[in-house]
ZAVO-23897 format. One line per 5 residues: number of its first residue (from 0); their letters; for each residue x negated, y, z negated of C-alpha. Coordinates in Angstrom, 1 decimal. Example, Ala and Ser with C-alpha at 12.3 -4.5 7.8 and 13.67 -1.06 7.14 Angstrom:
0> AS> -12.3,-4.5,-7.8  -13.7,-1.1,-7.1
! end
This chain:
0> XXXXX> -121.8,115.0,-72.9  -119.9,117.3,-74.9  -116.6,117.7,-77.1  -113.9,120.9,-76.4  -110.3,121.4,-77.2
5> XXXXX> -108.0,120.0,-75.3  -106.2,122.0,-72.3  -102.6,122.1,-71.7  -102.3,120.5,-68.3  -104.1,117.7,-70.0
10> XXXXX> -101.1,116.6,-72.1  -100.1,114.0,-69.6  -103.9,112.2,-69.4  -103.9,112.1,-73.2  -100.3,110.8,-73.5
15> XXXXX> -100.9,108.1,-71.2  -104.3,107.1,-73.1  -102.6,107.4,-76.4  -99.9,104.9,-74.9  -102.5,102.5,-73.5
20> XXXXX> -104.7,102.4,-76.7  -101.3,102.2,-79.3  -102.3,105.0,-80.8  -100.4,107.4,-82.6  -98.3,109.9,-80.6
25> XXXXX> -96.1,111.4,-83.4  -95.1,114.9,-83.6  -97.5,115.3,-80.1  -99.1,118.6,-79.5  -102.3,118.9,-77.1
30> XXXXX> -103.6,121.6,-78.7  -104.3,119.8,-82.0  -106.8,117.4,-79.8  -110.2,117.6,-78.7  -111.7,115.6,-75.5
35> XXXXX> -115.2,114.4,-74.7  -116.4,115.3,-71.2  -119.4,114.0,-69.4  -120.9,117.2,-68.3  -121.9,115.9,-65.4
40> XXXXX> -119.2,114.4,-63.6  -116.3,115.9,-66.1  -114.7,112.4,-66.9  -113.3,112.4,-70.3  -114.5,109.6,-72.5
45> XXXXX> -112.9,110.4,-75.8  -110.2,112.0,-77.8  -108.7,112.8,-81.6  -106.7,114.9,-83.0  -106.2,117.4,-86.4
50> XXXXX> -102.5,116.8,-87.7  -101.3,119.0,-90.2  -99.1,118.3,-93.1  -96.6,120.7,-94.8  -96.5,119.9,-98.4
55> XXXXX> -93.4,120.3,-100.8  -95.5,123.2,-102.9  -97.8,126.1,-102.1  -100.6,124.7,-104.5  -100.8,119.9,-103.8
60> XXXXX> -104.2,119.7,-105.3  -106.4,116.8,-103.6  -108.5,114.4,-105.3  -111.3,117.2,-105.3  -109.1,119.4,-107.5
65> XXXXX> -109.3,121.9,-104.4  -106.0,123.4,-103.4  -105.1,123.3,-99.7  -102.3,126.5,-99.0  -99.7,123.9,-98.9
70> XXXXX> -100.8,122.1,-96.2  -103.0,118.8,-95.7  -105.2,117.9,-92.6  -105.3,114.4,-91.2  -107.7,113.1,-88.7
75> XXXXX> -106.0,110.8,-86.5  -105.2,109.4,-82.7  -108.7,108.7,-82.1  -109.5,107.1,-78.9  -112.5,106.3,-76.8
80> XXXXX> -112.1,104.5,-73.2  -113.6,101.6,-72.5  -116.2,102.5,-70.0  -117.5,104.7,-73.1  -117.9,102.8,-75.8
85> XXXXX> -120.8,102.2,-77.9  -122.2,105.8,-77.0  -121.8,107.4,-79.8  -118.2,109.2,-78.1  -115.8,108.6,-80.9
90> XXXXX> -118.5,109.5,-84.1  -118.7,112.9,-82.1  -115.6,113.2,-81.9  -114.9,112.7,-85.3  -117.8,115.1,-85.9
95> XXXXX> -115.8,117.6,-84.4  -112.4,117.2,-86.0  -114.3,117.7,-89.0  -116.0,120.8,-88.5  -112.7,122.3,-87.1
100> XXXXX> -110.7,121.1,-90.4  -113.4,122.7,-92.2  -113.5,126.1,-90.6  -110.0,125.9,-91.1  -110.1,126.0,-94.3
105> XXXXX> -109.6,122.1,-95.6  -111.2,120.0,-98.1  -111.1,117.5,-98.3  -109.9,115.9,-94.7  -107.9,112.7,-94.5
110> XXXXX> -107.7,109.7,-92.3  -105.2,106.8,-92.2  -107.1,103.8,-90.7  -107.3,100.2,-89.9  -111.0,100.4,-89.1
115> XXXXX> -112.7,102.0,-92.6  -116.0,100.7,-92.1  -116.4,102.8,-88.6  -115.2,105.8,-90.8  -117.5,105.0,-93.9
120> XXXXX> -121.0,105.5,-91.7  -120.5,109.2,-91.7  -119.3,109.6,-95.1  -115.7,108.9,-95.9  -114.9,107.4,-98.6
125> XXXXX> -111.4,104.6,-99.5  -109.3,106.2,-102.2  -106.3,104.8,-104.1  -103.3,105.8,-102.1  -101.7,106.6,-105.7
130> XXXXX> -104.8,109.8,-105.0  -102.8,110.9,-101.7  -101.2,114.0,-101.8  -97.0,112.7,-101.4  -97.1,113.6,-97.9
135> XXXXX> -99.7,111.5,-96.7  -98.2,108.3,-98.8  -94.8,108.9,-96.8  -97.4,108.9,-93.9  -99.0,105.7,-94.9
140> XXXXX> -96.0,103.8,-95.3  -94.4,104.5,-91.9  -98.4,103.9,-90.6  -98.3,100.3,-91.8  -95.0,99.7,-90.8
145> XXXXX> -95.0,101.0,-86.9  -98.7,100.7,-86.1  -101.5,99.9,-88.2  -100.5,96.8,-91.0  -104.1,97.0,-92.7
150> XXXXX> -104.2,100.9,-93.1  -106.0,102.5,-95.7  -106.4,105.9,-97.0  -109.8,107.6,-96.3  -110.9,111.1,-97.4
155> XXXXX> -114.8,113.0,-96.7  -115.8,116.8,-98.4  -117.3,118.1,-95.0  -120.7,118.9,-96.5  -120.7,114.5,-97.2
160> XXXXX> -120.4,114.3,-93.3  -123.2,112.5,-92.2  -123.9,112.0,-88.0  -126.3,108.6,-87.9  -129.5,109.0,-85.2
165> XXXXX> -128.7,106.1,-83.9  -125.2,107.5,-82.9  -126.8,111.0,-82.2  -129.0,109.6,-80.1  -126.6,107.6,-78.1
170> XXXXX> -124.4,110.4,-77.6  -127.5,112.5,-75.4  -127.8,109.8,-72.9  -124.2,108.5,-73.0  -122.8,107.6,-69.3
175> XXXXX> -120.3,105.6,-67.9  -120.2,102.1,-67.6  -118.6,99.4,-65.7  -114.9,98.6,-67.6  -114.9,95.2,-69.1
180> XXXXX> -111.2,94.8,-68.5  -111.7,94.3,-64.7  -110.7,90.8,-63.3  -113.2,88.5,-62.1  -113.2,88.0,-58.3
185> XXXXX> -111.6,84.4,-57.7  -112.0,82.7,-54.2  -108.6,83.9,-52.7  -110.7,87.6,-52.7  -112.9,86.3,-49.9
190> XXXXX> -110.6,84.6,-47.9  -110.8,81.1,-49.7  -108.3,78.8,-49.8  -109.1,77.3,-53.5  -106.7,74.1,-52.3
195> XXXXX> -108.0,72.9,-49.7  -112.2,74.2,-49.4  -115.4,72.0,-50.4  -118.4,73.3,-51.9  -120.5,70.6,-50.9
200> XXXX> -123.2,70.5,-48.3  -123.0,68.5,-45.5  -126.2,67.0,-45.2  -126.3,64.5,-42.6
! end
């Protein structure tokens, strides 16, 4: 198992997955995702995506005191598919849309999210959303208002990041497993007419 960017021709899997999940599609751009692929039979598990933010000034200071070139980084859209979960997909995931935001120049990175506890394992940290940089509040507010009610701001330094063994672990022998959304068979699969059969034994 391993994380890459994202190709083009894989805009329409990734749409699709982003549509499934009710994730965030806004402002779409493949490029600005990266994909988990089992290296052994190249199904993708897992996705995210670095969004950028223009701000109004050349020199928005984050709550580090670090200036940012007039632009902020957001970690967002991440996804893992069912078969995948609990392997560890998603924290490398994250992994890696933190190193990329950091050889890209930003500190802190961002996140917008509904599940902060999943975040706060490898070393985000809630701030006030008063500590946002303007763009990212405007962000928040349309967040909680279109997809994600309980959203709360989120930001890591990247030398905080922390990967848990556990997660590291998982992620080495990760593999797919049977989807837990598929239908149980009823009687009508084999032939059975529910109505009108017995399940008792005739025993004389």
């Amino acid at each position: 198992m391993y994380v890459r960017d994202a190709k083009n021709r894989e805009e329409v899997w990734l749409l699709d997955h982003i549509e499934e999940m009710g994730l965030d599609e806004t402002t779409f751009r493949s490029r600005d995702y990266v994909i988990a692929i089992d290296e052994g039979t190249n199904e993708k598990a897992g996705f995210g995506r670095i969004r950028l933010h223009k701000t109004d000034t050349e020199t928005e200071r984050s709550p580090s005191g670090q200036g940012t070139g007039g632009e902020i980084c957001e970690l967002t859209s991440i996804g893992v598919l069912d078969r995948w979960r609990r392997q560890g997909v998603g924290a490398h995931v994250v992994e890696r849309l933190v190193e990329t935001a950091t050889d890209q120049g930003f500190e802190p990175v961002y996140s917008l999210t509904d599940e902060p506890e999943y975040l706060a394992q490898f070393g985000f940290t809630a701030i006030e959303t008063d500590a946002l940089p303007e763009v990212l509040q405007t962000r928040l507010s349309e967040k909680r208002e279109s997809l994600a009610p309980e959203a709360v701001p989120m930001a890591i330094d990247s030398s905080a990041f922390e990967m848990p063994h556990r997660l590291r672990e998982r992620f080495k022998h990760a593999a797919e497993q049977p989807s837990q959304n598929e239908p149980e068979e009823s009687p009508e699969d084999f032939g059975i007419d529910s109505e009108s059969a017995t399940y008792k034994y005739d025993t004389r």
